[in-house]
C-alpha positions as a Markdown table, in Angstrom:
| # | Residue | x | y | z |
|---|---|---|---|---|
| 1 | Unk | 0.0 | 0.0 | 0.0 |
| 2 | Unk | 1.5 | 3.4 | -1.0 |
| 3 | Unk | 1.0 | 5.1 | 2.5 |
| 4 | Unk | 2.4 | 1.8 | 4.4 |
| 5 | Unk | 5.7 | 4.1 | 5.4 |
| 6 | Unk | 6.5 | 2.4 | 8.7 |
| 7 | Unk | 6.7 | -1.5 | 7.0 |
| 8 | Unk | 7.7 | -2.8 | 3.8 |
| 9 | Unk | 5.2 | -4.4 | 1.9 |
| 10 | Unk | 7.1 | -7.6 | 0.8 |
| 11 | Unk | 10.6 | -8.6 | 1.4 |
| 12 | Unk | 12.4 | -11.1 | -1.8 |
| 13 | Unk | 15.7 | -12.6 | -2.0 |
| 14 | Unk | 17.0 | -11.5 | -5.6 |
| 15 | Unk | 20.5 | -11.9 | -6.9 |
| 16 | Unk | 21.9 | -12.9 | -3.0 |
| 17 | Unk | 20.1 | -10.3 | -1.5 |
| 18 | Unk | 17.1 | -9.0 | 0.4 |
| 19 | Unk | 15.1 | -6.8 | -2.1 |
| 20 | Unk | 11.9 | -4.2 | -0.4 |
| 21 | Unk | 9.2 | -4.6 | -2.8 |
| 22 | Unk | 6.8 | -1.3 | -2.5 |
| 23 | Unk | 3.7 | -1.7 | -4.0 |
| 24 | Unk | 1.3 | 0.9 | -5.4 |
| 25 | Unk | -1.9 | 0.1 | -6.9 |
| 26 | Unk | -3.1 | 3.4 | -7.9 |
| 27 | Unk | -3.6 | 4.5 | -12.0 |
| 28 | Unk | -1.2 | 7.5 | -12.9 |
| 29 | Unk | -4.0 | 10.3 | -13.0 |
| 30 | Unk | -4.5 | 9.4 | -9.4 |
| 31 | Unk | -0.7 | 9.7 | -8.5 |
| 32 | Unk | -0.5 | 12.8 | -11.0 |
| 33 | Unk | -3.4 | 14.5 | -9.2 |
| 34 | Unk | -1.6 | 13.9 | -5.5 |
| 35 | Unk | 1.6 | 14.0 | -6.7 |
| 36 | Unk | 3.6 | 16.3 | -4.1 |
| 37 | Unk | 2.8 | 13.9 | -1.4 |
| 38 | Unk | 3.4 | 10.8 | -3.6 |
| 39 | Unk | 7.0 | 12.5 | -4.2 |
| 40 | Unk | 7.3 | 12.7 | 0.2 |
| 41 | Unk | 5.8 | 8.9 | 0.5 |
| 42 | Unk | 8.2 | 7.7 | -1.9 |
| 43 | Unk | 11.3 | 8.7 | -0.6 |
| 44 | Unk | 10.4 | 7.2 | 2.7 |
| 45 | Unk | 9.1 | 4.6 | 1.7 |
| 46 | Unk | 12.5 | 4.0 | 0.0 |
| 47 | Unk | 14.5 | 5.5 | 2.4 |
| 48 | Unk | 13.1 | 3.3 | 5.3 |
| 49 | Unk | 13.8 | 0.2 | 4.4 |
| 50 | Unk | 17.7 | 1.4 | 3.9 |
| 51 | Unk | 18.1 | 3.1 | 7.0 |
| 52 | Unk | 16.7 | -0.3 | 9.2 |
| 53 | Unk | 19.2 | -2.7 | 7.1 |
| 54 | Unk | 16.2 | -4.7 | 6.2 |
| 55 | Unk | 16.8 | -4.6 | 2.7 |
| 56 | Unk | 19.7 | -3.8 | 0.7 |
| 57 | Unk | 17.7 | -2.6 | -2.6 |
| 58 | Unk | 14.0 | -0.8 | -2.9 |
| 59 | Unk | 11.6 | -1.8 | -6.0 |
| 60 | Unk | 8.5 | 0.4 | -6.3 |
| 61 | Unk | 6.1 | -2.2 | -7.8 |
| 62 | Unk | 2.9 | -0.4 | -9.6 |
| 63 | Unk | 0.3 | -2.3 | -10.8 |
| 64 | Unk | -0.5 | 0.3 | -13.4 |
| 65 | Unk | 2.7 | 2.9 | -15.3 |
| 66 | Unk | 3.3 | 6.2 | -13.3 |
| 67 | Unk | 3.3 | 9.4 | -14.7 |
| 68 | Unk | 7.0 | 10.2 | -15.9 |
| 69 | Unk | 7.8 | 12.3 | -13.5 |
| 70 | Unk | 7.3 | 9.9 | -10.6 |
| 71 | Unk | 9.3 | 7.0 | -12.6 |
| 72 | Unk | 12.2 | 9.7 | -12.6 |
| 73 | Unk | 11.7 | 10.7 | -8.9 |
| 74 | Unk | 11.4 | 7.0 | -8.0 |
| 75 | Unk | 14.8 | 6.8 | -10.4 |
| 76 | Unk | 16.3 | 9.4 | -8.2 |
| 77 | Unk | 15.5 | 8.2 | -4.8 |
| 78 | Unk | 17.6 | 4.9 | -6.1 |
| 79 | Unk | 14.4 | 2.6 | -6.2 |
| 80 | Unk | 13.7 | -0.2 | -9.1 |
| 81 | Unk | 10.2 | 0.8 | -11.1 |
| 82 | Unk | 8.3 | -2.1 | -12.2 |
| 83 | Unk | 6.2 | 0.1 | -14.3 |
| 84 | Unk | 3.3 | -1.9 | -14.5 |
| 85 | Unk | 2.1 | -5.4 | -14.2 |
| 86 | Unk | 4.9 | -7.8 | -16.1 |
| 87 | Unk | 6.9 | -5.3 | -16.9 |
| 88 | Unk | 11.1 | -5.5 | -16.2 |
| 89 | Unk | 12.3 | -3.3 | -13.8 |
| 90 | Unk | 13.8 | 0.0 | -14.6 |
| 91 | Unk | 17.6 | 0.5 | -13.3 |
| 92 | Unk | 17.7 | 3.1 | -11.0 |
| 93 | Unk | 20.0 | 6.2 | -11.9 |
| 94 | Unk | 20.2 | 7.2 | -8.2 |
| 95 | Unk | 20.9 | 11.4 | -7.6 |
| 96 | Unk | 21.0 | 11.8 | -3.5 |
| 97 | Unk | 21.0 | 15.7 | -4.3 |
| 98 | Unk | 18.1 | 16.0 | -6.8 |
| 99 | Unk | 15.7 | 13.6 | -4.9 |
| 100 | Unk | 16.2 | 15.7 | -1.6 |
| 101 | Unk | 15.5 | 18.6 | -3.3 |
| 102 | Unk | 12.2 | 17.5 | -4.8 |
| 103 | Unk | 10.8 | 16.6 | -1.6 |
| 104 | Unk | 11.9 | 19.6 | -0.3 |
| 105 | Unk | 9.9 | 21.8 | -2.9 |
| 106 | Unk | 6.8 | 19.3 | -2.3 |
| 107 | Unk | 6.8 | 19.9 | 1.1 |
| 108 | Unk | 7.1 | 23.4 | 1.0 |
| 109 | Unk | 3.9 | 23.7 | -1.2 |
| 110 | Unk | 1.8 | 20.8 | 1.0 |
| 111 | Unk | 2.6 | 23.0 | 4.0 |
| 112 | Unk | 1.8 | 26.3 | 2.3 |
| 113 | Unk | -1.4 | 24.8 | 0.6 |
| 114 | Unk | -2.2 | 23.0 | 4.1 |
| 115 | Unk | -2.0 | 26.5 | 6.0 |
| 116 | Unk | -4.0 | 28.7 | 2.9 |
| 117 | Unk | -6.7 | 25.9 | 2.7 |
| 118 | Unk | -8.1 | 27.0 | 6.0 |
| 119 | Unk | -7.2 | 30.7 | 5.9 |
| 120 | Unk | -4.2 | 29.8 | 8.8 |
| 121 | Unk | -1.5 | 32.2 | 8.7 |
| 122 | Unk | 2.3 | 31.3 | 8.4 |
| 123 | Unk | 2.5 | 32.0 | 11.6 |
| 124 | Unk | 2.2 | 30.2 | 15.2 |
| 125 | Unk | -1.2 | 30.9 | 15.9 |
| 126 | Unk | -2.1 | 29.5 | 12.5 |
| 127 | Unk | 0.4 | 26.6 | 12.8 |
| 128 | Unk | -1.6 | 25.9 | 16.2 |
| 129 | Unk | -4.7 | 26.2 | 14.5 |
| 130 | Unk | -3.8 | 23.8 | 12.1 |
| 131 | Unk | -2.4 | 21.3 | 14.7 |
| 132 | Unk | -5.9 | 21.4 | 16.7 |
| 133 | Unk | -7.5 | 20.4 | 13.4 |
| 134 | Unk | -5.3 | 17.7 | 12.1 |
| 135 | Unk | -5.2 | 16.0 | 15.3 |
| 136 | Unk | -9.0 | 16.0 | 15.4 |
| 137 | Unk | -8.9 | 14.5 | 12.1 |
| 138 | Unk | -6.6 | 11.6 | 13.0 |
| 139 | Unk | -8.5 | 10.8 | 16.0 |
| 140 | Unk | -11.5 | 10.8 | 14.5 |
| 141 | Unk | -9.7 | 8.1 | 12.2 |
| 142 | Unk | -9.2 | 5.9 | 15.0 |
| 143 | Unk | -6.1 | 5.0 | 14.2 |
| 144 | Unk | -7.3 | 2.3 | 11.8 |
| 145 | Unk | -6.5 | 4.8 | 8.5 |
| 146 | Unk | -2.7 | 4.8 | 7.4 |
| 147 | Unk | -3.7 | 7.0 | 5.0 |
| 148 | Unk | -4.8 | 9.7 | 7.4 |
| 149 | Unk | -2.1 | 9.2 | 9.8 |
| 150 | Unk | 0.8 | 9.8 | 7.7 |
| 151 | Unk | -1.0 | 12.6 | 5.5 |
| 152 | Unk | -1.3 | 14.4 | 8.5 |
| 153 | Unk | 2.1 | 13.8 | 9.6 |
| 154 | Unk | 3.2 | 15.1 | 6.3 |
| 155 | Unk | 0.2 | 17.9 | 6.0 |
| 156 | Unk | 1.5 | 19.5 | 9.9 |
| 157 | Unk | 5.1 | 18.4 | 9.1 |
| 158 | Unk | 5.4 | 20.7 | 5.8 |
| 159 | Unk | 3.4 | 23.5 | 7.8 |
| 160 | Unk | 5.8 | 23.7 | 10.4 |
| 161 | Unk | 8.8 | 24.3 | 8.3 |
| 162 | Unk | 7.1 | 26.7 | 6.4 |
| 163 | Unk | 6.2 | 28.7 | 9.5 |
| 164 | Unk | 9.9 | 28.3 | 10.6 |
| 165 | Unk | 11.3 | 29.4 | 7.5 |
| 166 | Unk | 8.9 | 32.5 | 8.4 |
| 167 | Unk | 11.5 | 33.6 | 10.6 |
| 168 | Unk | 14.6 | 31.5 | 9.8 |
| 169 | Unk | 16.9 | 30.3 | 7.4 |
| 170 | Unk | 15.8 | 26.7 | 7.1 |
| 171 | Unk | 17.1 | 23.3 | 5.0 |
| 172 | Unk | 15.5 | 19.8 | 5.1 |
| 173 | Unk | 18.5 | 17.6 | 5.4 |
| 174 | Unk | 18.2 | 13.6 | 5.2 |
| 175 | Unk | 17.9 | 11.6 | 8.8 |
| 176 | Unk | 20.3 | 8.4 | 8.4 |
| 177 | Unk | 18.7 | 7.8 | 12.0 |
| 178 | Unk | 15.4 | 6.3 | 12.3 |
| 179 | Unk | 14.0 | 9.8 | 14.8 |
| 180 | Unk | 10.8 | 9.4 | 12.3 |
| 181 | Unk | 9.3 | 7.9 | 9.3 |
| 182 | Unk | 9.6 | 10.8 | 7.4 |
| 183 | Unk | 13.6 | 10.9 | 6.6 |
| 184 | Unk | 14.3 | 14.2 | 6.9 |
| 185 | Unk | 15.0 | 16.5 | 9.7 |
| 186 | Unk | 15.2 | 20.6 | 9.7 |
| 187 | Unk | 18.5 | 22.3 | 9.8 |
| 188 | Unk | 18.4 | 25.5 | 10.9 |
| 189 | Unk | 21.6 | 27.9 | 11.3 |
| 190 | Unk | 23.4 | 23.8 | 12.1 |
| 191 | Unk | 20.5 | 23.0 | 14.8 |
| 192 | Unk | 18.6 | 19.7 | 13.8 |
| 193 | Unk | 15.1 | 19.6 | 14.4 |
| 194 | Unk | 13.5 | 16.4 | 14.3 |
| 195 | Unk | 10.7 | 18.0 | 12.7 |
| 196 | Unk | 8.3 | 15.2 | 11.9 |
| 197 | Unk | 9.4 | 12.3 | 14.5 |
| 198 | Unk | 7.7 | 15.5 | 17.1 |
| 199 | Unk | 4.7 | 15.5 | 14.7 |
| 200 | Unk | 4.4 | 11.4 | 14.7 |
| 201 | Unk | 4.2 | 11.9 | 18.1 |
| 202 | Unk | 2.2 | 14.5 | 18.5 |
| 203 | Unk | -0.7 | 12.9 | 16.5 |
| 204 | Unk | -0.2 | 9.3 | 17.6 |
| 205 | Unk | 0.6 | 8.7 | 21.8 |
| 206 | Unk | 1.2 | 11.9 | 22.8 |
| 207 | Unk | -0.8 | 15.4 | 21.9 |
| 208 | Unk | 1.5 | 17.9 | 24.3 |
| 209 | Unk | 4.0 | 17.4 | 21.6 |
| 210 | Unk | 3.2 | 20.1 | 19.8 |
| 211 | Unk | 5.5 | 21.0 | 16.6 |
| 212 | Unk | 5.0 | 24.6 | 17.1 |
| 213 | Unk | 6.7 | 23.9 | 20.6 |
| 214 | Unk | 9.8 | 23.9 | 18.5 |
| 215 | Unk | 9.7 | 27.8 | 17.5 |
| 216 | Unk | 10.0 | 28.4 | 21.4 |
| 217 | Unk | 13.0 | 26.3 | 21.4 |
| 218 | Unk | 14.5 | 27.8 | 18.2 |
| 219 | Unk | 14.0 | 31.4 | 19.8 |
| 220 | Unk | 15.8 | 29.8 | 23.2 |
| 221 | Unk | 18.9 | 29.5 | 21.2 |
| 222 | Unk | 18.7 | 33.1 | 21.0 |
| 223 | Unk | 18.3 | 34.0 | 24.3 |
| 224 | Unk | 21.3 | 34.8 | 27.1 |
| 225 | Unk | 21.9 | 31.3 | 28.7 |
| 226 | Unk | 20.5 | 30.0 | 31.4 |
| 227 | Unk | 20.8 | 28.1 | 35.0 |
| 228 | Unk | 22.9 | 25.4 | 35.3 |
| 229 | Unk | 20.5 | 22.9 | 36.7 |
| 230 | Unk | 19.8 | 18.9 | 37.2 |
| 231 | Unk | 17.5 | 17.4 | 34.8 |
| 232 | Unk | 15.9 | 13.9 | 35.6 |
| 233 | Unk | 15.0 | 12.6 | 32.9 |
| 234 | Unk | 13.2 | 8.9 | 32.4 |
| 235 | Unk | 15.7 | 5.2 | 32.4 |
| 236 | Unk | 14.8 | 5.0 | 28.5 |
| 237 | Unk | 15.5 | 8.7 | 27.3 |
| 238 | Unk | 16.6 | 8.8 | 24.0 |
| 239 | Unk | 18.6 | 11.8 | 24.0 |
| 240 | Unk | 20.8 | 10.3 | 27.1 |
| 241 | Unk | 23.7 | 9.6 | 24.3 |
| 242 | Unk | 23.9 | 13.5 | 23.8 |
| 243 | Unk | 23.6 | 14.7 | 27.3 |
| 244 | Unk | 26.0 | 15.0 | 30.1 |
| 245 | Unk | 24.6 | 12.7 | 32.7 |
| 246 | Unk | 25.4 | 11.7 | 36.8 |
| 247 | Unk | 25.4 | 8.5 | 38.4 |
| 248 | Unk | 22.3 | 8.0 | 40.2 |
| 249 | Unk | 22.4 | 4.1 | 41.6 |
| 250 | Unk | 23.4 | 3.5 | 38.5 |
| 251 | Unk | 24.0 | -0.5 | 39.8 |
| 252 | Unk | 20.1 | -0.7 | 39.6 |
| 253 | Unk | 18.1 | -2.0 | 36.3 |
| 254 | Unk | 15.8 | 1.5 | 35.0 |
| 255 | Unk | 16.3 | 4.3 | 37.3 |
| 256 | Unk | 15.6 | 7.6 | 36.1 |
| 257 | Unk | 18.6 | 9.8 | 34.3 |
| 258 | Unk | 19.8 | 12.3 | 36.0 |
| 259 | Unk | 21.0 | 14.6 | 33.4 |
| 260 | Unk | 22.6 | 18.4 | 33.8 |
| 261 | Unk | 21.1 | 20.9 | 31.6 |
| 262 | Unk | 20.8 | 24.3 | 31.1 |
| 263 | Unk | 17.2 | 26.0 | 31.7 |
| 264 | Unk | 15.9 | 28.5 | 28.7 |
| 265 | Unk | 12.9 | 30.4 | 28.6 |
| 266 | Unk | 11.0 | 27.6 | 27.0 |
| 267 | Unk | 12.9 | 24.5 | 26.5 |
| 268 | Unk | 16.0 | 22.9 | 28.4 |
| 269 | Unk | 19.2 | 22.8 | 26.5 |
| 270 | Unk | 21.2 | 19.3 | 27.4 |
| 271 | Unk | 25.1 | 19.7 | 28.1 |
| 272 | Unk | 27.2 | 17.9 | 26.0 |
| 273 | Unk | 28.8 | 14.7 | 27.4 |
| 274 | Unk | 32.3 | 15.2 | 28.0 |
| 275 | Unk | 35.1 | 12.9 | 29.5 |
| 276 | Unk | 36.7 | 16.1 | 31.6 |
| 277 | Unk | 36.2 | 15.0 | 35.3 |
| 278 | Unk | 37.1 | 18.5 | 36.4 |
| 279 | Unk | 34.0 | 20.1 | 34.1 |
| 280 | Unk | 32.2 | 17.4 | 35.3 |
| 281 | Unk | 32.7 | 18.7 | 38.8 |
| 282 | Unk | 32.2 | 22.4 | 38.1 |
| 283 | Unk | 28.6 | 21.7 | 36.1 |
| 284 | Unk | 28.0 | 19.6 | 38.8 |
| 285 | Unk | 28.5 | 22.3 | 41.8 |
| 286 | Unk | 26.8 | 24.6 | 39.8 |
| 287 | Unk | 23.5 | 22.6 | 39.4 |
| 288 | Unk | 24.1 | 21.9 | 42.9 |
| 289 | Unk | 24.0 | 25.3 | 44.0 |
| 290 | Unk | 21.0 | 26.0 | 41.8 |
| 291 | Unk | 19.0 | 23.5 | 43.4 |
| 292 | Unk | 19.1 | 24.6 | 46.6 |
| 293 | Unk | 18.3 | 27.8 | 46.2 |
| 294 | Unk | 15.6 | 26.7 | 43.9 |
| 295 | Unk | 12.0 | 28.4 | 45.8 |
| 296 | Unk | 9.6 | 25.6 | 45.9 |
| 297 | Unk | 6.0 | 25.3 | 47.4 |
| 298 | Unk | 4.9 | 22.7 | 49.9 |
| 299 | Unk | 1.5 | 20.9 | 50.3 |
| 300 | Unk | 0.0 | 18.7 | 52.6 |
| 301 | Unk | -2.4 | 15.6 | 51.4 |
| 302 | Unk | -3.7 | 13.5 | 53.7 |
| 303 | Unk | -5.9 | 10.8 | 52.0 |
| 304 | Unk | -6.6 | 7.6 | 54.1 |
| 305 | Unk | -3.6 | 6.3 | 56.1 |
| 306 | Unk | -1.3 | 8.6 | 53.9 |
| 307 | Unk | -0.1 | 11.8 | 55.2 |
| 308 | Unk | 2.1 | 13.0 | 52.2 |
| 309 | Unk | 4.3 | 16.5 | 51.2 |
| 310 | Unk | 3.7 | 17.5 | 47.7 |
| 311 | Unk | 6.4 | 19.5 | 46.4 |
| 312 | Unk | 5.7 | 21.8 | 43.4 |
| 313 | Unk | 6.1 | 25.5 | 41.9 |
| 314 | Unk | 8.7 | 24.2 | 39.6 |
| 315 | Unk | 9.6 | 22.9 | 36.6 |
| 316 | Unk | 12.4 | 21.5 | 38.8 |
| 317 | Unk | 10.7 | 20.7 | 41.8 |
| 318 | Unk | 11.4 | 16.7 | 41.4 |
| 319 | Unk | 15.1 | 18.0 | 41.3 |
| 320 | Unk | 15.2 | 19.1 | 44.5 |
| 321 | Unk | 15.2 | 15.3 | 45.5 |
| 322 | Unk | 18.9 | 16.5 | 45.6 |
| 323 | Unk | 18.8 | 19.2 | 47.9 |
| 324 | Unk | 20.3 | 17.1 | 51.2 |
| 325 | Unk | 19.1 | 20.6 | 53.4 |
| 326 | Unk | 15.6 | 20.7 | 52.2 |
| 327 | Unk | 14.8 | 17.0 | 52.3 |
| 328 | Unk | 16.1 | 17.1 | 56.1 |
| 329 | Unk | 13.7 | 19.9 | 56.6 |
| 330 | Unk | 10.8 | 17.8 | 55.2 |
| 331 | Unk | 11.6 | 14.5 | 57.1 |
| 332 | Unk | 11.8 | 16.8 | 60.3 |
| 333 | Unk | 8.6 | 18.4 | 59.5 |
| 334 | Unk | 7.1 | 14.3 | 58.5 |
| 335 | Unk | 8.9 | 13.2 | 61.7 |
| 336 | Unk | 10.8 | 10.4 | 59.9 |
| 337 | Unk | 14.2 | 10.3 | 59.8 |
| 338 | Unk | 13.4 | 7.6 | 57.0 |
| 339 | Unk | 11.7 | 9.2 | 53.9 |
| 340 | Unk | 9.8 | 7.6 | 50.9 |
| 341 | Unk | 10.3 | 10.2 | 47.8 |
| 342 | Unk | 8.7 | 9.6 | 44.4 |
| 343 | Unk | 9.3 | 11.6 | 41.2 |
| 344 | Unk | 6.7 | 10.3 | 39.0 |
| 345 | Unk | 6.9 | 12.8 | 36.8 |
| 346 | Unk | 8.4 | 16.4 | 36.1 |
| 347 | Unk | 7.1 | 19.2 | 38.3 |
| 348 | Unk | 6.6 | 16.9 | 41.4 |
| 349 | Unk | 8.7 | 15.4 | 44.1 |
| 350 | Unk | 6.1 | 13.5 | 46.8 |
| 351 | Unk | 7.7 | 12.6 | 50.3 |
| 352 | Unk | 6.1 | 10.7 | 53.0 |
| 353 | Unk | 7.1 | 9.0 | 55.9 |
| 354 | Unk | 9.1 | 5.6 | 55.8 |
| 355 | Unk | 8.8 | 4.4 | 58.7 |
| 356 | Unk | 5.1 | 3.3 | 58.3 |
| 357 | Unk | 2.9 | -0.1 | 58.5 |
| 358 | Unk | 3.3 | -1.9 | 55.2 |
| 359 | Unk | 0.1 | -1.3 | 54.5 |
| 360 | Unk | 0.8 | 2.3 | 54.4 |
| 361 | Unk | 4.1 | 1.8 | 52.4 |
| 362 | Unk | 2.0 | -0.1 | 50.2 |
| 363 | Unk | -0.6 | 2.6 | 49.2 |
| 364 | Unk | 2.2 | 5.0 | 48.7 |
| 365 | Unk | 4.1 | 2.5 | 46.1 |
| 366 | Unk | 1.0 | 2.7 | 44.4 |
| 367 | Unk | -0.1 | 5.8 | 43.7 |
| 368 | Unk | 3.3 | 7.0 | 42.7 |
| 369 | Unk | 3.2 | 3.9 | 40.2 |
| 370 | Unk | -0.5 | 5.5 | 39.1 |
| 371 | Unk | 0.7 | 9.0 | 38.9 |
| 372 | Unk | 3.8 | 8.1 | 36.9 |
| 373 | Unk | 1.5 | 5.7 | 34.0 |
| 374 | Unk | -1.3 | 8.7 | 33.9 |
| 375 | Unk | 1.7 | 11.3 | 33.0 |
| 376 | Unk | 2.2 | 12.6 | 29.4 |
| 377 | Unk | 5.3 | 10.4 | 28.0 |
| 378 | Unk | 7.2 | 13.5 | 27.7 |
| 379 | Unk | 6.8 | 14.3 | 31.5 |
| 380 | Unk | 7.4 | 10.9 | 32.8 |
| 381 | Unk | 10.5 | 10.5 | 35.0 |
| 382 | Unk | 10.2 | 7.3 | 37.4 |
| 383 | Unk | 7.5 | 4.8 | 39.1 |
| 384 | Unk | 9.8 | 3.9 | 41.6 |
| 385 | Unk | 9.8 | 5.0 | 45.4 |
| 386 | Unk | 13.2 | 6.2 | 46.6 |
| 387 | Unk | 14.5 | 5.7 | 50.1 |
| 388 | Unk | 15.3 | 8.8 | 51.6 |
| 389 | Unk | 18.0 | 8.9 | 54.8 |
| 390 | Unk | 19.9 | 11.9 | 56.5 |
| 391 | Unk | 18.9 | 14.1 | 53.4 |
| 392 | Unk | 20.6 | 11.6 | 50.5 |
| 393 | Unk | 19.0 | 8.7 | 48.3 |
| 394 | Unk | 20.5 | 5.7 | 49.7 |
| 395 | Unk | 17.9 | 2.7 | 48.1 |
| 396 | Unk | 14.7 | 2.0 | 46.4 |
| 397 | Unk | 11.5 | 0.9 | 48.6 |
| 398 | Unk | 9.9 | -2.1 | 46.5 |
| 399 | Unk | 7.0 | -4.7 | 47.6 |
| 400 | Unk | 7.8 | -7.8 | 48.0 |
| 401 | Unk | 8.8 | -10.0 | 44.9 |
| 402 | Unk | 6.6 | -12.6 | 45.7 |
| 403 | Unk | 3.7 | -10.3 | 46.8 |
| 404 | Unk | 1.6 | -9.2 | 44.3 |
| 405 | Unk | -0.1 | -6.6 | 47.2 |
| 406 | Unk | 1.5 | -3.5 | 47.5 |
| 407 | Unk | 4.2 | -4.5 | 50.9 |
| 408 | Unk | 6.7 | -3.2 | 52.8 |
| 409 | Unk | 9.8 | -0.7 | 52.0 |
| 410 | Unk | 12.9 | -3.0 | 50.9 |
| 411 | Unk | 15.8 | -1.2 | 53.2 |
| 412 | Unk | 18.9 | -0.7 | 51.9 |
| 413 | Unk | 21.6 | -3.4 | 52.1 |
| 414 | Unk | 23.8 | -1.7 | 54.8 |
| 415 | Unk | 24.0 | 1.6 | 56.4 |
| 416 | Unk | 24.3 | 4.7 | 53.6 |
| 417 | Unk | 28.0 | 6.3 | 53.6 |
| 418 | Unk | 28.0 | 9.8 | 56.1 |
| 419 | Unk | 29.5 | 11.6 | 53.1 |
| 420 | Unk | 27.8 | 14.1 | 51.2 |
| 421 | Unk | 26.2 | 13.3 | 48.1 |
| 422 | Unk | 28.8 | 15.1 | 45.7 |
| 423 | Unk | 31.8 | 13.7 | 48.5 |
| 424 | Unk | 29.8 | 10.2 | 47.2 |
| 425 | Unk | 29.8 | 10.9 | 43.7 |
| 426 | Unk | 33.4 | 11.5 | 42.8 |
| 427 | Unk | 35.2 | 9.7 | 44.7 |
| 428 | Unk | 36.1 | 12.1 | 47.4 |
């Protein structure tokens, strides 16, 4: 099926190799009338296949001839044409250069014609118009329509680097990576925008993902930098390879990252990973420092056996989990010198008493567990419950292996270390 980008139709050994076939079963006036879409379909539906090592060639199999200048997009992109039942495949006469810029020009006039069809501006307000009304028309699709899915992706995708090229110098450059199904991201002034993976997103599990996000982040790089600050970020973050991260019992399967960053206006700018313990250190103190003077409110909840300290007024707020004064504060003001913290998610840190019946224990495992699953994706840091001692994480409070009810707080395997979380970290 010609909108099937996210799987290959058939797979053939051919001349000691795997072969993609592609097939298309629509007549050429039908491709010829939708053609600036079929040219953005085809390349990734050529493209994808490449980039997964699934197949080491692409054949486009139509069950009627193309119009001419598909074949010689199709030729382009590097893909065999069987241009029409029976017929032998065309060689490909592959040109990297040409192909990209044809589905750069196609995009540019879907996003433009997406936009002027509904009287949206090239602007942000009429970028989020238009993502309020393609989302509505993919959920309304139920996600049972490919079709829909991906022309939407396509439809928001092109609008979005129309409206950035509104207000920036903007090139779509091919994604060797697999950050979307659409192989291209945005270059801007050398910053890569995975343009389209966002949209994917944003139209399939999670609708906070908002392209138009991306212009706030774009005028971040603009802006004077930031705070130094930590960053938790969840165990199966993608972008951990490109940030500078901390150990954080890193000796236990799927904790949460803890990440330093660098806080913008509207976005969070990760730090480069670097091999420099001394820079390591300096970040490090700064984030530190920046935590603890982060200003933080402080809520009671008492629901059932559970008498619990919210902790919010922050985009940091689940940071200051490393803020060995503050937590001291809160386990004085619980009256525990044993604290259960959770961090479901960013914005939050939850602290309540660990020294508690295990029923008690129990009820708190589960509702961070709860409030962690009913989090956006993007927000989502940790179900776990972290043991809390002396104003330091020293373990992780679990039920009971063989206890399928929610049980008692697993203590640590010996006493936590007297020396200061940093003192801890390095070495020192």
């Amino acid at each position: 099926m010609y909108a099937s980008l996210s799987s290959m139709d058939l797979v053939a050994e051919m001349d000691g190799g795997k072969v993609a076939i592609q097939t298309d079963h629509r007549e050429a006036d039908e491709i010829a009338a939708d053609l600036d879409m079929s040219v953005v379909f085809a390349a990734s539906r050529a493209r994808n296949p490449l980039r997964t090592a699934q197949a080491g060639r692409v054949r486009f199999a139509h069950m009627h001839a193309p119009p001419a200048a598909y074949a010689a997009f199709a030729a382009q992109l590097g893909a065999e044409l069987e241009a029409g039942i029976g017929s032998a495949p065309e060689p490909p006469a592959r040109d990297d250069g040409a192909a990209d810029a044809a589905v750069e020009a196609a995009l540019e006039r879907i996003g433009r014609g997406a936009l002027a069809a509904h009287a949206f501006a090239s602007d942000p307000s009429g970028l989020e118009a238009l993502e309020d009304l393609v989302r509505g028309r993919v959920l309304a699709a139920e996600g049972e329509d490919q079709d829909t899915f991906w022309r939407g992706v396509v439809e928001l995708g092109a609008a979005t680097l129309v409206v950035i090229r509104a207000g920036y110098t903007a090139h779509l450059r091919a994604d060797t990576e697999l950050s979307s199904m659409i192989p291209y991201r945005v270059d801007v002034h050398g910053t890569l925008l995975n343009v389209f993976g966002r949209t994917e997103r944003f139209l399939g599990e999670d609708g906070t993902e908002r392209p138009s996000r991306l212009l706030g982040m774009l005028a971040d790089h603009d802006a004077p930098e930031g705070d130094v600050m930590f960053h938790l970020r969840s165990h199966d973050w993608p972008g951990v390879g490109m940030a500078l991260t901390l150990p954080f019992l890193s000796k236990m399967d799927n904790m949460p990252i803890l990440a330093v960053a660098i806080d913008l206006p509207t976005s969070v700018k990760s730090i480069p990973p670097t091999q420099d313990a001394a820079e390591i250190a300096r970040v490090a103190a700064q984030a530190q420092r920046n935590i603890e003077r982060l200003e933080v409110s402080v809520e009671e909840v008492r629901a059932g056996p559970l008498h619990a300290l919210v902790v919010s007024g922050s985009y940091y707020a689940a940071e200051k989990l490393f803020d060995p004064a503050f937590l001291r504060s809160q386990a004085e003001r619980l009256g525990s010198k044993l604290l259960l913290a959770g961090v479901p998610a960013k914005g939050r840190l939850w602290l309540h008493a660990g020294l508690v019946p295990p029923e008690t224990s129990g009820v708190f495992l589960g509702l961070m567990a709860r409030q962690h699953d009913e989090a956006s994706p993007q927000d989502r840091i940790s179900g776990e419950v972290f043991l809390v001692q002396d104003g330091a994480v020293v373990g992780v409070a679990r039920a009971p292996a063989d206890d399928t009810a929610a049980g008692p707080p697993v203590p640590p395997p010996e006493p936590p270390p007297k020396k200061g979380f940093w003192a801890r970290l390095f070495g020192r």
